[in-house]
C-alpha positions in Angstrom: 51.8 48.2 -27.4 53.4 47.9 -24.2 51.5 45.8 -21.4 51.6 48.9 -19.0 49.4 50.5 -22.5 47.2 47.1 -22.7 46.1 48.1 -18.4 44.9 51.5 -20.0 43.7 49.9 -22.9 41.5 47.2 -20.4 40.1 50.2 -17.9 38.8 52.4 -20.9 37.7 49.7 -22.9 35.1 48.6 -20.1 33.6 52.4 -19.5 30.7 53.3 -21.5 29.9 56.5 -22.3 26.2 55.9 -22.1 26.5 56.6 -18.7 25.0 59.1 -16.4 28.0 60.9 -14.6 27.8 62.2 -10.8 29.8 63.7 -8.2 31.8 61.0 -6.3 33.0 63.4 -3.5 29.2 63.9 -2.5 29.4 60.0 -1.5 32.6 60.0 0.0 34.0 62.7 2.0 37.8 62.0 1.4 37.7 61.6 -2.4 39.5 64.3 -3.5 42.5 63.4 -1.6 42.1 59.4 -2.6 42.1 60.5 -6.2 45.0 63.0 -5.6 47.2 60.3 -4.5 46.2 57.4 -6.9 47.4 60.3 -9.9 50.2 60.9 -8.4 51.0 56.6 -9.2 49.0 56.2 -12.6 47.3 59.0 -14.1 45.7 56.7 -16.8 44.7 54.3 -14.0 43.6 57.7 -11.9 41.1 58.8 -15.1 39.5 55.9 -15.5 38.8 55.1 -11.7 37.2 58.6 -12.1 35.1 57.9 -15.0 34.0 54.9 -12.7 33.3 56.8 -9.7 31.3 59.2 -11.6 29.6 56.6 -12.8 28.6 55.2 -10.0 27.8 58.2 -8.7 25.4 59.4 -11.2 23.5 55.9 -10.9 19.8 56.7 -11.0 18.5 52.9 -9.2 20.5 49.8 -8.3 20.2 48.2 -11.9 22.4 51.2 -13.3 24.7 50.6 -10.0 25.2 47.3 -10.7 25.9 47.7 -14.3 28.6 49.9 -13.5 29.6 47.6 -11.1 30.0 44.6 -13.0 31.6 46.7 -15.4 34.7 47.5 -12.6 34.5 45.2 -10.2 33.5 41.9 -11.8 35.2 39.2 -10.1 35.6 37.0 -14.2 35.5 39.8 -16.7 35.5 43.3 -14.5 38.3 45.6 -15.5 40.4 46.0 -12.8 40.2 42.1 -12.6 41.8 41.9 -16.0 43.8 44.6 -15.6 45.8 42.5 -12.1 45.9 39.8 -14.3 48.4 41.1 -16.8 51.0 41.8 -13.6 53.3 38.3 -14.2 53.7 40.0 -17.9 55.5 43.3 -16.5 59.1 44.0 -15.0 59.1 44.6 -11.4 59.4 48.0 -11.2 56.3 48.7 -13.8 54.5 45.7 -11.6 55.4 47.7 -8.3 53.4 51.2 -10.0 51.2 49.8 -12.0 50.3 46.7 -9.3 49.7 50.1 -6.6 47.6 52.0 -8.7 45.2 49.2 -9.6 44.8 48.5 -5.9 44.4 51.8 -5.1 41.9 52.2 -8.1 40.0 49.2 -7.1 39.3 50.6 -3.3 38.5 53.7 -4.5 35.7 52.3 -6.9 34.2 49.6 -4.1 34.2 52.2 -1.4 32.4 54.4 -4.2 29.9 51.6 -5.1 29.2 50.5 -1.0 28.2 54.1 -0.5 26.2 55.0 -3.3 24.3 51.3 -2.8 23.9 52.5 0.7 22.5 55.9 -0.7 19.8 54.2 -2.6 18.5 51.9 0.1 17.8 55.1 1.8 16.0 56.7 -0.5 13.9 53.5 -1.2 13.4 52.8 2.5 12.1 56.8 2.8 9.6 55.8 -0.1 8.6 52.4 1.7 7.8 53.9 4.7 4.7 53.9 6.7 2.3 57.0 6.4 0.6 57.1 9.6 -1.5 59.7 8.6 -3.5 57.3 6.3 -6.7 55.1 7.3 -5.6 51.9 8.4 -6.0 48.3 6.0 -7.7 46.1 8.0 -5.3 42.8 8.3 -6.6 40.1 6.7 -8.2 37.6 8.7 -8.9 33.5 8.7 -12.2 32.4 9.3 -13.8 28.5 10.0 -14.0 26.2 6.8 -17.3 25.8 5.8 -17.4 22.2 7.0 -16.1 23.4 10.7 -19.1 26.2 10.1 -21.4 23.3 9.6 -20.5 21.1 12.0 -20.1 23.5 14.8 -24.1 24.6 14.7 -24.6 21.1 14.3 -23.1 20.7 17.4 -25.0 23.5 18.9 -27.7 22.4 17.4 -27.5 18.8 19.4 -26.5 20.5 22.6 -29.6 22.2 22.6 -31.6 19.2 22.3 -29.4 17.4 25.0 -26.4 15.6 23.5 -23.1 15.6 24.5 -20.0 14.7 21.9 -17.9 11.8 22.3 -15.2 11.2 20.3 -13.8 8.0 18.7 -10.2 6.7 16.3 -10.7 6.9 13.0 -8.6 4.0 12.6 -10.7 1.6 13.9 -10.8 -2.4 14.6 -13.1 -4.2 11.9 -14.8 -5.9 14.9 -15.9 -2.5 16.0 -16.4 -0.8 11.9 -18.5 -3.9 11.5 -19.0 -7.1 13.4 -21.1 -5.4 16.3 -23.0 -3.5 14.1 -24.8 -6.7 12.9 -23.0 -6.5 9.6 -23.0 -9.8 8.3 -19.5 -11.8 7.7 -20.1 -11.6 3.9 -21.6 -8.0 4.0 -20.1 -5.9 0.6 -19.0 -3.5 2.9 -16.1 -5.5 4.3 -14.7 -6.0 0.9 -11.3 -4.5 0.1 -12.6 -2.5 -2.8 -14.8 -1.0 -0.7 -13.1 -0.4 2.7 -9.4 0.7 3.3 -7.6 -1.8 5.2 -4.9 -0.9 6.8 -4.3 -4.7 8.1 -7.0 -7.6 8.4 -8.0 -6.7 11.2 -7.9 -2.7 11.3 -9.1 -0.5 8.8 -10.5 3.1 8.2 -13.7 3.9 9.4 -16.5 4.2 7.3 -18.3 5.6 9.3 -18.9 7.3 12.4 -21.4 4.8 14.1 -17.9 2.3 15.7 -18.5 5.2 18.2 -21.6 4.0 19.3 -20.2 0.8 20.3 -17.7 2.0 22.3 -19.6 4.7 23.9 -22.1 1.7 24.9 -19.2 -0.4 26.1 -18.1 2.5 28.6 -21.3 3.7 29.4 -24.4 2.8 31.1 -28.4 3.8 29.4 -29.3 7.0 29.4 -27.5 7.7 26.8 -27.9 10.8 24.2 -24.6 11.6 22.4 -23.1 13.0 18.8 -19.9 11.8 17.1 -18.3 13.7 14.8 -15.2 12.8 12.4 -14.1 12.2 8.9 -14.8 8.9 7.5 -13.1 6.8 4.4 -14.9 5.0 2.0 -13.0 3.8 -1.9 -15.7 5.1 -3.7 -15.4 6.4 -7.3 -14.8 10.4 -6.7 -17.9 12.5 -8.8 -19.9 15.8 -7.9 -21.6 14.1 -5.3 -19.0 11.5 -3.9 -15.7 11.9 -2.2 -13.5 9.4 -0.8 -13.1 10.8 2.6 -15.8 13.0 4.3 -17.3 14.1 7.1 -20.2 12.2 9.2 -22.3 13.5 12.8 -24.1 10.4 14.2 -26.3 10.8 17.3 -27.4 7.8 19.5 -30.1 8.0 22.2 -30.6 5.0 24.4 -32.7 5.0 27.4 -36.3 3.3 28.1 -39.3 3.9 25.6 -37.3 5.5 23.1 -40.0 5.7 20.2 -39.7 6.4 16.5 -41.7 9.4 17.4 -39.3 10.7 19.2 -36.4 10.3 16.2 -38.6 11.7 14.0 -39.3 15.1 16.1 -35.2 14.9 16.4 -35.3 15.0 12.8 -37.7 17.8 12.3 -35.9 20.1 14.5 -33.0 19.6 12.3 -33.6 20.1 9.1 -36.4 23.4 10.7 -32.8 24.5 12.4 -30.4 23.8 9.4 -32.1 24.2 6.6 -35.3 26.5 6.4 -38.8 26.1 8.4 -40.5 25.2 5.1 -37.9 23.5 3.5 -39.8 19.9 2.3 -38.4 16.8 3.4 -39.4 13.1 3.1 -38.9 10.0 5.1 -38.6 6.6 3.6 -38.1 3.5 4.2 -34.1 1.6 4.1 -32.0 -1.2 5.3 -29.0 -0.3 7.5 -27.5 -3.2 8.7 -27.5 -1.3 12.2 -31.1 -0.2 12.6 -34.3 -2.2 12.7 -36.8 -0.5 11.2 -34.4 2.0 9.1 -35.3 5.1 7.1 -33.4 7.4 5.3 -34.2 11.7 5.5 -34.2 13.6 2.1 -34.5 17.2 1.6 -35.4 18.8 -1.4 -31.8 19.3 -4.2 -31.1 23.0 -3.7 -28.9 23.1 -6.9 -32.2 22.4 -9.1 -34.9 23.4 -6.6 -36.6 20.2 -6.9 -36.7 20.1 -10.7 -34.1 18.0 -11.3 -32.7 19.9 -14.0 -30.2 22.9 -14.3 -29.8 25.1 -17.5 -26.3 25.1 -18.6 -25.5 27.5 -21.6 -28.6 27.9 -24.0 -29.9 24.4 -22.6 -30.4 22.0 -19.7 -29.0 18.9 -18.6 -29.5 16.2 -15.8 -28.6 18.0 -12.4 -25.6 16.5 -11.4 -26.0 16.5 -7.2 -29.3 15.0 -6.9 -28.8 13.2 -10.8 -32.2 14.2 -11.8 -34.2 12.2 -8.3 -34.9 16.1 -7.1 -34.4 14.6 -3.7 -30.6 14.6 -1.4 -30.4 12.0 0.8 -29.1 13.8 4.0 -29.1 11.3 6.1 -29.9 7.8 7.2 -31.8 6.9 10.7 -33.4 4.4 12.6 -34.0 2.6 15.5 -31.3 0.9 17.1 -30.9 -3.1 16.2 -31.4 -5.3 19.3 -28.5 -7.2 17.9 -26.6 -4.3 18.4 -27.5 -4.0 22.2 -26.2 -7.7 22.9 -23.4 -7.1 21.3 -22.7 -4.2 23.7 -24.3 -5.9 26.8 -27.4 -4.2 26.7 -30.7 -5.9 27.1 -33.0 -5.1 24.5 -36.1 -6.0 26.6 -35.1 -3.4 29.5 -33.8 -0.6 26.4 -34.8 0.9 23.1 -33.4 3.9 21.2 -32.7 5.9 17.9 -29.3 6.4 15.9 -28.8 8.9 13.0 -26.0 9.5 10.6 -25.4 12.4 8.7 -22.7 13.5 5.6 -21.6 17.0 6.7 -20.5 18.0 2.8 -24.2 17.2 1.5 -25.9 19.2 4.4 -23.1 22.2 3.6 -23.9 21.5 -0.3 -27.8 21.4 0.2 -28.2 24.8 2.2 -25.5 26.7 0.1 -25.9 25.3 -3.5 -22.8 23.7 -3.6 -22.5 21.4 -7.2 -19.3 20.2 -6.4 -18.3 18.4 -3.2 -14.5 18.3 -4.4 -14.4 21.8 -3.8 -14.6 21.2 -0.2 -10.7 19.9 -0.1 -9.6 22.3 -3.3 -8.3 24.7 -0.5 -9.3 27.3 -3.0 -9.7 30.9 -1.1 -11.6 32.0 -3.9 -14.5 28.9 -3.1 -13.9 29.3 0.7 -13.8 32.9 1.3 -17.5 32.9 0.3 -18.6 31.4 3.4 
C-alpha cells in the first residue's frame, strides 16, 4: 500500500457511518465551489471531507458536533492530523498534492464545524429566551438574621423606654472585662480556660457590661443606655451553649434609681418580647457587678414548662432548659458601689440598675429553637423560617 493509499486509508477509517448526514451548503454559502476545487486536487481526500461536512451538518446538538469534530479535527488522533503527519514519508510531488488537498480538506471541515456550532447556539439562545408574555418570578430576596430581627426590636424596644445605644471593642483591656467590675484578682473568670486572651493584658470580651465602664468614664449621670455585641466565652459548645454569642446590656444611672424601677424595666420586656402572660420569675444571684443581683427566667418554650419533650415513642430530659422548666434570660441588678468609684462616681450622690441579656436564648425561647448552633449553621433552610 502506497502512503498516498495509507491518507485515504486514515480519512475513511475515522468516519462512522452511524452518523446523521446533512446538507453542508445550507451552512456555508460557497461550498459547492470549495468542494469543486478540493476534487479537482484529491478526489479521495474531496469524499471524505464530504462525508465530514455532512456530518457535521446533519449534527442534531453540540455533543454530536463535537464528536464529529474530534473525529476530523483532533489536534492528537483527528484524521486530517494523522493524515499531515505521513507527508516526510512521500516524494515531493505526491507531498505537493496530497499536502494541498489536506489543507484544503481541513478548512473546509473547520469552516463547516464554526458555522454549524454557530447554528446551534442560535437555536438554543431562541429556546432560552425570555417570554415576556409570562407572569413575572418574583426575585428572590434577603431578609435580617434572626438574631439582627431580635436585637433590632430590642433596640426599639429600649428606645421606647428611653435608652440610647453606645457601642464598645470587643477586644477589650482585662482592666476594663474585669478589674472595674469588682471582679476579684482570683475570680474563675479570669482564668485562661475560661477567657480568650489575646495577650495578658487584652482579651475577648465576655461580656457586654466593659461598656458600662467606659460609657461612665465619658459620661456624666443621667445615664440610660443599651450595648449590644457579640461576646466570647471557652465554654464547652451543647444545645444551649455557644462559644461566641450575642449579649444587650442596659445601664441606668441617675438619682434614686430603685429596684422597682428595674423590675418594671423588666416587665415591659419580657410583656413586649415574649407574650403578656408569658410566666416569669425573679431570683436571687451573685454578679460580681451588681449588689443585690437577680437573675430573670421565663418559662422553656421547647417543653412548655414540663421539662420534658417526647422524642419518637418516648420522652427524654428537654435538652434547652435540661429538665429545670425554667430559661434563664437574663441577669440584673443594681449597680455595685464599687463599680461607681472605680469610674468616679459617688455612690452616696448616685444609684442605678444594669441588665444583661443572651440574644440566642431570648430568639430560642419565643421561637422554640432546641439548638443554639443553628444560629451560625448559615443554613437557609433554618433561617428562611424567620
Amino acid at each position: 500500500m502506497t502512503d498516498v493509499q495509507g491518507i485515504h486509508d486514515i480519512l475513511s477509517r475515522r468516519i462512522d457511518p452511524a452518523w446523521k448526514r446533512g446538507e453542508p451548503s445550507a451552512l456555508l454559502p460557497d461550498y459547492t465551489e470549495r468542494m469543486a476545487a478540493l476534487l479537482l486536487v484529491s478526489a479521495d481526500v474531496g469524499r471524505a471531507t464530504a462525508t465530514f461536512a455532512e456530518a457535521l451538518a446533519g449534527a442534531d446538538d453540540v455533543a454530536a458536533l463535537q464528536a464529529v469534530r474530534n473525529a476530523a479535527l483532533s489536534r492528537e488522533n483527528g484524521a486530517f492530523s494523522e493524515a499531515l503527519a505521513l507527508m516526510p514519508r512521500l516524494t515531493v510531488e505526491e507531498r505537493r498534492a496530497s499536502g494541498r488537498a489536506l489543507n484544503l480538506g481541513k478548512q473546509l471541515v473547520e469552516a463547516a464545524e464554526k458555522a454549524k456550532r454557530g447554528s446551534l447556539d442560535r437555536a438554543r439562545e431562541g429556546t432560552d429566551a425570555a417570554d415576556v408574555t409570562l407572569p413575572g418570578r418574583k426575585p428572590f430576596v434577603g431578609r435580617p438574621h434572626v438574631l439582627a430581627q431580635v436585637r433590632d426590636e430590642l433596640l426599639d424596644l429600649f428606645h421606647g423606654l428611653g435608652f440610647s445605644v453606645y457601642t464598645s471593642p470587643e477586644v477589650e483591656l482585662e482592666s476594663y472585662n474585669f478589674g472595674k467590675l469588682n471582679f476579684a484578682p482570683d475570680h474563675p473568670a479570669r482564668d485562661a480556660h475560661d477567657t480568650y486572651f489575646v495577650s495578658p493584658d487584652v482579651v475577648l470580651r465576655t461580656h457586654t457590661s466593659p461598656g458600662w465602664v467606659r460609657a461612665m468614664e465619658e459620661r456624666r449621670p443621667p445615664l440610660r443606655l443599651v450595648f449590644p455585641g457579640r461576646v466570647y466565652r471557652a465554654e464547652a459548645v451543647d444545645a444551649s451553649h455557644m462559644d461566641q454569642f450575642h449579649q444587650i446590656d442596659g445601664l441606668y444611672v441617675a438619682k434614686q434609681v430603685s429596684m422597682a424601677d428595674l423590675k418594671a424595666t423588666l416587665q415591659a420586656f419580657a410583656r413586649a418580647i415574649y407574650r403578656r402572660d408569658v410566666p416569669t420569675r425573679i431570683i436571687p444571684i451573685y454578679f460580681p457587678f451588681v449588689e443585690p443581683g437577680v437573675q430573670m427566667d421565663v418559662q422553656c418554650a421547647t417543653c412548655t414548662g414540663t421539662g420534658r419533650v417526647r422524642e419518637g415513642s418516648g420522652e427524654k430530659r428537654c435538652p434547652v432548659c435540661r429538665g429545670t422548666r425554667w430559661v434563664e434570660v437574663l441577669g440584673a441588678g443594681m449597680v455595685h458601689a464599687n463599680v461607681f468609684r472605680a469610674v468616679g462616681y459617688d455612690p452616696e450622690q448616685v444609684t442605678g440598675f444594669a441588665f444583661g441579656m443572651g440574644l440566642e436564648r431570648i430568639a430560642m425561647g419565643r421561637h422554640g429553637i432546641h439548638e443554639i448552633r443553628e444560629f451560625l449553621q448559615n443554613d437557609v433552610r433554618f433561617l428562611g423560617q424567620f
